[in-house]
One Martini backbone bead per residue (centre of mass of N, CA, C, O) as a GRO file, in nm:
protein
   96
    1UNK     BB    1  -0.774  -2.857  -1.677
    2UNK     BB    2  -0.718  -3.018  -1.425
    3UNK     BB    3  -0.534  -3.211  -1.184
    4UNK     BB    4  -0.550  -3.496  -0.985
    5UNK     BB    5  -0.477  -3.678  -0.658
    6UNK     BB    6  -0.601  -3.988  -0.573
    7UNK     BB    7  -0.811  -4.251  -0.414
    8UNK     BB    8  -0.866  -4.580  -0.502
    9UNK     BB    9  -1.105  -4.836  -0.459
   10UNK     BB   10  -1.120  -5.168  -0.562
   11UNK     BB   11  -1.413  -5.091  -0.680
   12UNK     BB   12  -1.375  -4.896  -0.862
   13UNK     BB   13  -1.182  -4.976  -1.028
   14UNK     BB   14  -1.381  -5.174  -1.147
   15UNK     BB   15  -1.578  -4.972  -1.263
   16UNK     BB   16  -1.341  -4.845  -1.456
   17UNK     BB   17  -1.295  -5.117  -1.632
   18UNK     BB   18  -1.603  -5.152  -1.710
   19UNK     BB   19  -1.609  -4.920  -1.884
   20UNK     BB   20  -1.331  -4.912  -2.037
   21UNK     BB   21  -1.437  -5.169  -2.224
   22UNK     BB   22  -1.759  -5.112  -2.284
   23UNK     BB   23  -1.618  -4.834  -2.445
   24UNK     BB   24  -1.365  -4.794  -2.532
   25UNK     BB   25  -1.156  -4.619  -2.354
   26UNK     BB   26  -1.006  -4.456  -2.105
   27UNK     BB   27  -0.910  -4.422  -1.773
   28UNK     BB   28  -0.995  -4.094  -1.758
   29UNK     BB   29  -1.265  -4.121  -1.921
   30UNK     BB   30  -1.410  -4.255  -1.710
   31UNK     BB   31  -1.396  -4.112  -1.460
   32UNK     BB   32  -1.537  -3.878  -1.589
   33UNK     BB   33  -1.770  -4.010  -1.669
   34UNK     BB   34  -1.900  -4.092  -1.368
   35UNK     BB   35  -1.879  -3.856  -1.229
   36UNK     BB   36  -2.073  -3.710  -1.409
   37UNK     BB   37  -2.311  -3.917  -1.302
   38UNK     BB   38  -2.303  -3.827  -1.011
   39UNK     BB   39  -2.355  -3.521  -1.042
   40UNK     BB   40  -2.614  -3.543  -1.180
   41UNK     BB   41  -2.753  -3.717  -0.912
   42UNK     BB   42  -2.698  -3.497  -0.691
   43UNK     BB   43  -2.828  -3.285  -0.836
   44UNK     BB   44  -3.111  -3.423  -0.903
   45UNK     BB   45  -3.168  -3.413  -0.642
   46UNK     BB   46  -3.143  -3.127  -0.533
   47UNK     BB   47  -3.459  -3.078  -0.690
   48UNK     BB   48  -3.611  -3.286  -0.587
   49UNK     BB   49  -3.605  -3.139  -0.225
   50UNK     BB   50  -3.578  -2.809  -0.340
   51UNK     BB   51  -3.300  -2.690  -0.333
   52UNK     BB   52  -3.284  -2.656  -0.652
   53UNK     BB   53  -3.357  -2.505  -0.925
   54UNK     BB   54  -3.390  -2.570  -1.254
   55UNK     BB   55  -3.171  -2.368  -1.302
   56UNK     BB   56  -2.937  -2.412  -1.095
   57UNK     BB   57  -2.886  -2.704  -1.224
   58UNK     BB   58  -2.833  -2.603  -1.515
   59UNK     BB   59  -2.597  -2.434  -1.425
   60UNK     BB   60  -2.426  -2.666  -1.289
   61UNK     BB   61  -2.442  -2.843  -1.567
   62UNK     BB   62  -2.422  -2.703  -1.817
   63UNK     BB   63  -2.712  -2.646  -1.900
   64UNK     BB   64  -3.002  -2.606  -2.037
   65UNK     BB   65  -3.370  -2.614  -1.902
   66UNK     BB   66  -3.425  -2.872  -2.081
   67UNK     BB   67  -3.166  -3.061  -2.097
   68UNK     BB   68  -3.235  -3.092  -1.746
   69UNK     BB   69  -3.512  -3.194  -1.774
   70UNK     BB   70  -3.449  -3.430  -1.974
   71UNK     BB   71  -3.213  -3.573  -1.757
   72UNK     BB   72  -3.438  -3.616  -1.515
   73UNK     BB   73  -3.621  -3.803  -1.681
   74UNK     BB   74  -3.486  -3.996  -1.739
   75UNK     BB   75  -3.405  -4.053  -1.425
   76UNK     BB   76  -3.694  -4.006  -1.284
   77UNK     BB   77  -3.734  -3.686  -1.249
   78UNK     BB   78  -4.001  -3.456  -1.239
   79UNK     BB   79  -3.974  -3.272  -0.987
   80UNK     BB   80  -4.085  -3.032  -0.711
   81UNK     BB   81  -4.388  -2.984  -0.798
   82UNK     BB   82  -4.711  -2.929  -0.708
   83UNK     BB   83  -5.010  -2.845  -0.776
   84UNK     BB   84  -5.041  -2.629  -0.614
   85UNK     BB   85  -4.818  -2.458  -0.710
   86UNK     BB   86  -4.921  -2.419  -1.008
   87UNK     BB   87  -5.178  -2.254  -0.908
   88UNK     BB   88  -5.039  -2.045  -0.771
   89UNK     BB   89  -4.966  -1.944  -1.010
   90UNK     BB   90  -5.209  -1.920  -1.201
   91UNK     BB   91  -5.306  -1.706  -1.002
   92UNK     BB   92  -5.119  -1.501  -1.042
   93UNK     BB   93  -5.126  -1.457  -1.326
   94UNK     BB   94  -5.441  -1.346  -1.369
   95UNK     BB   95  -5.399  -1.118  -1.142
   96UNK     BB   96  -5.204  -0.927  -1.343
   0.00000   0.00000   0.00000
């Protein structure tokens, strides 16, 4: 694990004091868990929109396409196929 030293403004500091009340946590502990929060709902859009596929997300959270899409329903992340992408796929599918 690297060592950062950041700037945090006067609001986020309040973020990370009542992560860390709120879960009895260590100030540093709470730090990483909201990141890890952002990380993942950064991911989460970038899928949303399209621009990385369910695996790519899912390398980039070091999680399996599972875990990663399961991550998303939570999250009310549904996917970016619609209809036609998988009429589209069964259709290649049947005709090999």
């Amino acid at each position: 694990m690297k060592t950062k030293s950041i700037r945090i403004p006067k609001d986020m500091m309040a973020a990370i004091e009542i992560v860390e009340k709120e879960e009895k946590i260590e100030e540093s502990t709470a730090m990483r868990k909201l990141i890890r929060i952002g990380f993942e709902t950064y991911i989460g859009n970038l899928y949303k929109q399209g621009k990385v596929t369910l695996r790519q997300a899912a390398k980039l959270l070091n999680l399996s396409p599972i875990e990663a899409m399961n991550l998303f329903l939570d999250a009310g992340i549904k996917g970016n196929l619609d209809a036609s992408d998988v009429l589209a796929s069964l259709e290649r599918f049947v005709l090999k």
